[in-house]
PyMOL Python script that loads the backbone (N, CA, C, O; Angstrom):
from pymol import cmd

cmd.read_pdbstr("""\
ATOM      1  N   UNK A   1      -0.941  13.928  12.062  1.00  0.00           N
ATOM      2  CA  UNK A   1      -1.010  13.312  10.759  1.00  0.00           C
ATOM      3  C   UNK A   1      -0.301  11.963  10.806  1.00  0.00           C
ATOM      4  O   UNK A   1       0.341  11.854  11.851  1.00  0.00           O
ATOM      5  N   UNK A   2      -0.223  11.014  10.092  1.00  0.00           N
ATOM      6  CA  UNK A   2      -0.200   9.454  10.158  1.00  0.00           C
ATOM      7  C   UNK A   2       0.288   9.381   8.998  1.00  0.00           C
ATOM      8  O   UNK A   2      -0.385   9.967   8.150  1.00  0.00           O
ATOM      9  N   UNK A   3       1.611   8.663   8.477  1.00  0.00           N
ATOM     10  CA  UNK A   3       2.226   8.302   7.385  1.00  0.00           C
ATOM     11  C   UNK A   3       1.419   6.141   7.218  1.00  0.00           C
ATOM     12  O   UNK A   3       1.373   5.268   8.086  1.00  0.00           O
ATOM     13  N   UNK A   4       1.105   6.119   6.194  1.00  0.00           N
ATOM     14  CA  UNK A   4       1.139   4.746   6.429  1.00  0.00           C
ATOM     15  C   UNK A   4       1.514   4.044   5.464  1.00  0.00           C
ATOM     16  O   UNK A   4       1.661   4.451   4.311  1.00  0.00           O
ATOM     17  N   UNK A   5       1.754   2.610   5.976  1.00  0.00           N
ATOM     18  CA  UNK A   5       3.172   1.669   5.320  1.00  0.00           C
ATOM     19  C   UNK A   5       2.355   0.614   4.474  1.00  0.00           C
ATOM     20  O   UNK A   5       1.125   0.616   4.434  1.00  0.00           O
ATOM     21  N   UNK A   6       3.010  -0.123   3.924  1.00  0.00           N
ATOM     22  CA  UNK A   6       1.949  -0.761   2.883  1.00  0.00           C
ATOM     23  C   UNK A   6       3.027  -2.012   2.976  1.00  0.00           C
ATOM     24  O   UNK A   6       4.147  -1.994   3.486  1.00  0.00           O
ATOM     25  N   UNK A   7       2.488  -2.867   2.463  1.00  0.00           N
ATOM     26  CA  UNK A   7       2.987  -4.487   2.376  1.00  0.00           C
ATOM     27  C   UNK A   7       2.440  -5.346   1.531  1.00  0.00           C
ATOM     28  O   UNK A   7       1.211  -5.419   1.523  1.00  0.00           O
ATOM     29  N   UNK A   8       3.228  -6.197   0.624  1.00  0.00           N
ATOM     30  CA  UNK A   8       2.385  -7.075  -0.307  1.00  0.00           C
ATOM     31  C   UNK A   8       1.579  -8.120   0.622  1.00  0.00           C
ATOM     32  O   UNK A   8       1.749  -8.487   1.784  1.00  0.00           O
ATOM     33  N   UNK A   9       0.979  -8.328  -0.006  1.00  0.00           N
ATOM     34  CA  UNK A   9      -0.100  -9.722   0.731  1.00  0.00           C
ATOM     35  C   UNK A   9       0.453 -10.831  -0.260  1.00  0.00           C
ATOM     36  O   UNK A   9      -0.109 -11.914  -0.098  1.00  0.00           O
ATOM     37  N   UNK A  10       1.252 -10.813  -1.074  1.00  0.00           N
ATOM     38  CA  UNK A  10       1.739 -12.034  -2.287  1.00  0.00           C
ATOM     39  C   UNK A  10       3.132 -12.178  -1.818  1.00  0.00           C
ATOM     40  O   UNK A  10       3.251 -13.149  -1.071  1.00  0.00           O
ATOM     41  N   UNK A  11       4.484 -11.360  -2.071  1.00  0.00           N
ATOM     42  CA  UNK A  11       5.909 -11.283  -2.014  1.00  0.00           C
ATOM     43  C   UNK A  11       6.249 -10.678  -0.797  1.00  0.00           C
ATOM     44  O   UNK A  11       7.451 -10.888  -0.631  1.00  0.00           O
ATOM     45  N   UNK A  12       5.802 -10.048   0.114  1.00  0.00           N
ATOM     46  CA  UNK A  12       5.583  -9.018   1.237  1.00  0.00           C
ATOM     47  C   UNK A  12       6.786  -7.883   1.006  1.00  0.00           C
ATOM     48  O   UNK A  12       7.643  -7.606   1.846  1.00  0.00           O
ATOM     49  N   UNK A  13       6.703  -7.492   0.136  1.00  0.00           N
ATOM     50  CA  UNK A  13       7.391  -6.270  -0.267  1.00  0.00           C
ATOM     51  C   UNK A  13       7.191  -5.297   0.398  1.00  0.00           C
ATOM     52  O   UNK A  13       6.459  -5.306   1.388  1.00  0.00           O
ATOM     53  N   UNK A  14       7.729  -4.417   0.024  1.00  0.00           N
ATOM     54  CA  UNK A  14       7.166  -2.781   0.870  1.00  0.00           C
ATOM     55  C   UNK A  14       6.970  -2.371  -0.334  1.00  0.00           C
ATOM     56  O   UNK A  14       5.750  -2.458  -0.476  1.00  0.00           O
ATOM     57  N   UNK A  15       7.520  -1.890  -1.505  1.00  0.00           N
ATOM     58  CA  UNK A  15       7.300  -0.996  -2.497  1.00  0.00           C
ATOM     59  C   UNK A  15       6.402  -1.144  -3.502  1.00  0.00           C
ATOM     60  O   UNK A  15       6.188  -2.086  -4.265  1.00  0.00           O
ATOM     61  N   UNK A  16       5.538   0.726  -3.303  1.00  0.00           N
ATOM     62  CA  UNK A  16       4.500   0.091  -4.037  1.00  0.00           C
ATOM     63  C   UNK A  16       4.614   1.606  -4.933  1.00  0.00           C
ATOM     64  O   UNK A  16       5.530   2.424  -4.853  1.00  0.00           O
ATOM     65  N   UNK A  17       3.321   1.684  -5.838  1.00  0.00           N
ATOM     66  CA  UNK A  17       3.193   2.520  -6.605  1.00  0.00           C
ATOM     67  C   UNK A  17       1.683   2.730  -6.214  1.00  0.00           C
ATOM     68  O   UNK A  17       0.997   1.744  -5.945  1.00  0.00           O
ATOM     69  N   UNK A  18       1.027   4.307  -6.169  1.00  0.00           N
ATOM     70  CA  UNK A  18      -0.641   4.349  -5.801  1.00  0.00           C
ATOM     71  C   UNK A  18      -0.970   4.934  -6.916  1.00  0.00           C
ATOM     72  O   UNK A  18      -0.143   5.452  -7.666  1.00  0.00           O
ATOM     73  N   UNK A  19      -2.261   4.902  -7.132  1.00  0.00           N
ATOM     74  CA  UNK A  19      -3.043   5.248  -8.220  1.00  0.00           C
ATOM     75  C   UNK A  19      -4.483   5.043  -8.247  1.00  0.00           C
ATOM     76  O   UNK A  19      -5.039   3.985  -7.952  1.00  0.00           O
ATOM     77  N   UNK A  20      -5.114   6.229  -8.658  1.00  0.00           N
ATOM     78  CA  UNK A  20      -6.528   6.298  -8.732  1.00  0.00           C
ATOM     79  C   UNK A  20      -7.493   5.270  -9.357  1.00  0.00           C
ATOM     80  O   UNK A  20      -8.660   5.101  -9.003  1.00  0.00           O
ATOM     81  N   UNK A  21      -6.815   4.575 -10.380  1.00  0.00           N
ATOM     82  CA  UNK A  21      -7.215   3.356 -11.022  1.00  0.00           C
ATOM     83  C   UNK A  21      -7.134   2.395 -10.558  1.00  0.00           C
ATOM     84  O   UNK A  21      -7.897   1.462 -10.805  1.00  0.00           O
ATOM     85  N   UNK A  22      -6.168   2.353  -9.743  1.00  0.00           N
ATOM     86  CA  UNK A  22      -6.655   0.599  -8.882  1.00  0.00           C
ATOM     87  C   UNK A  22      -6.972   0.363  -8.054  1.00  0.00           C
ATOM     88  O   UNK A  22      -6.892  -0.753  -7.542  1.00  0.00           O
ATOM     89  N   UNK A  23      -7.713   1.838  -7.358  1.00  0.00           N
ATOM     90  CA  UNK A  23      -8.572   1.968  -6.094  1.00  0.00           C
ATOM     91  C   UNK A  23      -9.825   1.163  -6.883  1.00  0.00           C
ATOM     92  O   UNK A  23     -10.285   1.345  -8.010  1.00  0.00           O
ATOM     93  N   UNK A  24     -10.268  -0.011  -5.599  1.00  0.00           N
ATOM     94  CA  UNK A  24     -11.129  -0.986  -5.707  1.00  0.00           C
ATOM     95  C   UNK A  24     -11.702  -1.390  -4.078  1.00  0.00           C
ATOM     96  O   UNK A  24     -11.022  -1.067  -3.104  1.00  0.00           O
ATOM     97  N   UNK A  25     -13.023  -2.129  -3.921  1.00  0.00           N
ATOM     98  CA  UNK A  25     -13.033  -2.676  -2.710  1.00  0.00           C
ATOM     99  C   UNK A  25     -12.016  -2.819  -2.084  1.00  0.00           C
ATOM    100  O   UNK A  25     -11.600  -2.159  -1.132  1.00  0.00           O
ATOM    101  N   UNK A  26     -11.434  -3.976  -2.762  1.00  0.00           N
ATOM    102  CA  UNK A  26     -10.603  -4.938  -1.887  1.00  0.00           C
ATOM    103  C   UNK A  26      -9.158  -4.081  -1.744  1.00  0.00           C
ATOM    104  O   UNK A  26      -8.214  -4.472  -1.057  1.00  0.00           O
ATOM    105  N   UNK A  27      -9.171  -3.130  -2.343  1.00  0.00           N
ATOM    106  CA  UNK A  27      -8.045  -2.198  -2.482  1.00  0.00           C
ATOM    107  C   UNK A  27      -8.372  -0.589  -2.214  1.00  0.00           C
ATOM    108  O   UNK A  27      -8.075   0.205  -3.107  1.00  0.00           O
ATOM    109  N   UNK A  28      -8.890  -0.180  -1.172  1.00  0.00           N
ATOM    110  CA  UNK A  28      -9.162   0.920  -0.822  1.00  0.00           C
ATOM    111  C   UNK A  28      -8.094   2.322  -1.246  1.00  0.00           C
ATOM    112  O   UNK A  28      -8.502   3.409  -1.656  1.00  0.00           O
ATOM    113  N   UNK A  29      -6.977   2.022  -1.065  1.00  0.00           N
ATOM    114  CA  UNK A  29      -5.965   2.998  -1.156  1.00  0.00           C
ATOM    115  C   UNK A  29      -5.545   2.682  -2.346  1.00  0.00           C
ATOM    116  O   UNK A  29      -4.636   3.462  -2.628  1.00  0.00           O
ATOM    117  N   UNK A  30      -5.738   1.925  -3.215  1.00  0.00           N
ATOM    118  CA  UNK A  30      -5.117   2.021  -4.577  1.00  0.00           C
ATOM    119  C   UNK A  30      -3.692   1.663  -4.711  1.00  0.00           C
ATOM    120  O   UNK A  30      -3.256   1.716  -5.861  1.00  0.00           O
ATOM    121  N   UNK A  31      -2.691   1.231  -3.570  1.00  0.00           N
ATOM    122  CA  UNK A  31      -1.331   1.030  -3.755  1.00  0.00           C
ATOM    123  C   UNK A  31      -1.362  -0.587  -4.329  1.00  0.00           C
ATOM    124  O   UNK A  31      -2.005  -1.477  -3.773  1.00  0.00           O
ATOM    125  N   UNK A  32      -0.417  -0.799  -5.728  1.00  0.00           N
ATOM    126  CA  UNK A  32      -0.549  -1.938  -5.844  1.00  0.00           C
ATOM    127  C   UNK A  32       1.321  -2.394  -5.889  1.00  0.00           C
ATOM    128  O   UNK A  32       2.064  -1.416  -5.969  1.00  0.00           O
ATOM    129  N   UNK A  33       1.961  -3.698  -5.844  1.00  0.00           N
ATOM    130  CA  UNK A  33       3.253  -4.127  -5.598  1.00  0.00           C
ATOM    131  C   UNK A  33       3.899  -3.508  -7.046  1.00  0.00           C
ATOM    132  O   UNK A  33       3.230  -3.428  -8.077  1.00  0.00           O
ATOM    133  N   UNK A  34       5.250  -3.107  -6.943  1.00  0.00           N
ATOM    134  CA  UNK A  34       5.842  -2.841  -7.973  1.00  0.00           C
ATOM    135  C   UNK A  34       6.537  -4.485  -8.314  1.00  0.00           C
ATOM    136  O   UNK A  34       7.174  -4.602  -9.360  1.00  0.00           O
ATOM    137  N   UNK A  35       6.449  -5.171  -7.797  1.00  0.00           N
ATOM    138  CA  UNK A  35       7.229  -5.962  -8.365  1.00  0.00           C
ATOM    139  C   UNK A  35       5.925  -7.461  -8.691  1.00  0.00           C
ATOM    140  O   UNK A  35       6.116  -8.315  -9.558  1.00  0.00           O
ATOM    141  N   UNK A  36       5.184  -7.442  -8.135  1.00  0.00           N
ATOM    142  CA  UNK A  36       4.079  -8.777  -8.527  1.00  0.00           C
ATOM    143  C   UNK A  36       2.693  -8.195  -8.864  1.00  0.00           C
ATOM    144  O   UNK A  36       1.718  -8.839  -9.252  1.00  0.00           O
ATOM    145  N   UNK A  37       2.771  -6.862  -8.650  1.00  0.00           N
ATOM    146  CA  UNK A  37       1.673  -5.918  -9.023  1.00  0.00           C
ATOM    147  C   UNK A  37       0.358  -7.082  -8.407  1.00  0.00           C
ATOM    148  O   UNK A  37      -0.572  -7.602  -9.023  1.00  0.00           O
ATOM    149  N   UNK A  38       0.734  -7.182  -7.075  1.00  0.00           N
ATOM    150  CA  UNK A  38      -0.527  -7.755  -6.298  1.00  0.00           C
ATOM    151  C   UNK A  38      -1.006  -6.174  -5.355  1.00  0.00           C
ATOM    152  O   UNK A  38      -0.247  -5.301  -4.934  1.00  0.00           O
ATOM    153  N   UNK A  39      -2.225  -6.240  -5.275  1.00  0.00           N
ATOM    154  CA  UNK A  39      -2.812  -5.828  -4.158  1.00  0.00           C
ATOM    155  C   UNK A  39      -1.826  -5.654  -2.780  1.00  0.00           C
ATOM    156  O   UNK A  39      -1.280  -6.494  -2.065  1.00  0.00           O
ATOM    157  N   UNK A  40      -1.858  -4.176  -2.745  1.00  0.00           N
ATOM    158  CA  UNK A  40      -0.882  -3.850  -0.962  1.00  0.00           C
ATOM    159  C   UNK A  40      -1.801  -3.895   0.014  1.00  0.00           C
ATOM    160  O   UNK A  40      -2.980  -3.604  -0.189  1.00  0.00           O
ATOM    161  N   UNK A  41      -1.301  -4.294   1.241  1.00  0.00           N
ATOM    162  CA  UNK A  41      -2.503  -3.917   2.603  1.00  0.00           C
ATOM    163  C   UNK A  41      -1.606  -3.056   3.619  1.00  0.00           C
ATOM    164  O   UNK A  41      -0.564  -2.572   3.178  1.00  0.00           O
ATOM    165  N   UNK A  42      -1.843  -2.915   4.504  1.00  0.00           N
ATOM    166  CA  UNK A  42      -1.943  -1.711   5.358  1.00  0.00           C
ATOM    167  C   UNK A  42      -0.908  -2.314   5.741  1.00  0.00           C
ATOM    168  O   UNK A  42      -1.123  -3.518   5.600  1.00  0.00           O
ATOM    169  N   UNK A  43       0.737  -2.025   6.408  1.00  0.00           N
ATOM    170  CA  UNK A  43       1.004  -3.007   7.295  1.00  0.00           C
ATOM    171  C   UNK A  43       0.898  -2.228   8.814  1.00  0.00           C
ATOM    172  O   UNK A  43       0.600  -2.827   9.847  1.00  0.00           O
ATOM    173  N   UNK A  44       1.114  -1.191   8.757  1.00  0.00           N
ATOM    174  CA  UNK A  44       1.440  -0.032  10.225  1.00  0.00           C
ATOM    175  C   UNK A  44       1.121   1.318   9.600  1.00  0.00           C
ATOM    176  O   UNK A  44       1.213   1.764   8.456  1.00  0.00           O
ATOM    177  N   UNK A  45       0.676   1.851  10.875  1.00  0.00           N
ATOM    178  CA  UNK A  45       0.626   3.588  10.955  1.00  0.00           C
ATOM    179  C   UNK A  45       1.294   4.001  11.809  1.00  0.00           C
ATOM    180  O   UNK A  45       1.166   3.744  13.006  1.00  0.00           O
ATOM    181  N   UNK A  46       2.575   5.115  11.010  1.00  0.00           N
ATOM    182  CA  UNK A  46       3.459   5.952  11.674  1.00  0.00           C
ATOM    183  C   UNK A  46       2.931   7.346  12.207  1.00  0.00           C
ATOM    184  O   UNK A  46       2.033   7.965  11.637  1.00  0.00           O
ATOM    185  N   UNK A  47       3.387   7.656  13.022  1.00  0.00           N
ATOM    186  CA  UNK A  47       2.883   9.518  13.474  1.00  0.00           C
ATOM    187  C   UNK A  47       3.962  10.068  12.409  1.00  0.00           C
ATOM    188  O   UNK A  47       4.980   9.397  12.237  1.00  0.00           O
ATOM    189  N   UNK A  48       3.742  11.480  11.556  1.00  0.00           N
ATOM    190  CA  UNK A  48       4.503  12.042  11.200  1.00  0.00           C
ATOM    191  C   UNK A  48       5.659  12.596  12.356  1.00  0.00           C
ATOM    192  O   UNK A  48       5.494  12.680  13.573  1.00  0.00           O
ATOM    193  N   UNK A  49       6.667  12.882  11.696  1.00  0.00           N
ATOM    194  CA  UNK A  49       7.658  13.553  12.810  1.00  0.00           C
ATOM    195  C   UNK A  49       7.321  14.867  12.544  1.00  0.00           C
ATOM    196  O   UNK A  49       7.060  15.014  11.350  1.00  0.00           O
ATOM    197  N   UNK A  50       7.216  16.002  13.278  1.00  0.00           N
ATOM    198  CA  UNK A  50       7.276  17.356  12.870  1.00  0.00           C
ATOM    199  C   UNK A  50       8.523  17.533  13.461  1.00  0.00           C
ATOM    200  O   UNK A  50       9.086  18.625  13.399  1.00  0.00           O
TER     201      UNK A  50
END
""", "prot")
cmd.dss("prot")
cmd.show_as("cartoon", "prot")
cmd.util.cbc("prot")
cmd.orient("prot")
């Protein structure tokens, strides 16, 4: 399983908030910035630790 990290494309934040409503094209996963409420992108995929 794969944890993955998110990043603003505006402020390059990490913290985001996801939601079914702002899943869009250009926003597949729906995470948008808590703080400029821009569009997140992917930044890395972690392996879970078991």
């Amino acid at each position: 399983m794969l944890t993955i990290k998110y990043r603003c494309s505006r402020c390059s934040g990490h913290q985001c908030r996801i939601s079914l409503f702002d899943v869009s094209y250009r926003n597949p996963h729906g995470a948008v910035c808590i703080f400029c409420k821009a569009p997140m992108i992917v930044s890395y995929l972690t392996p879970l630790a078991a």
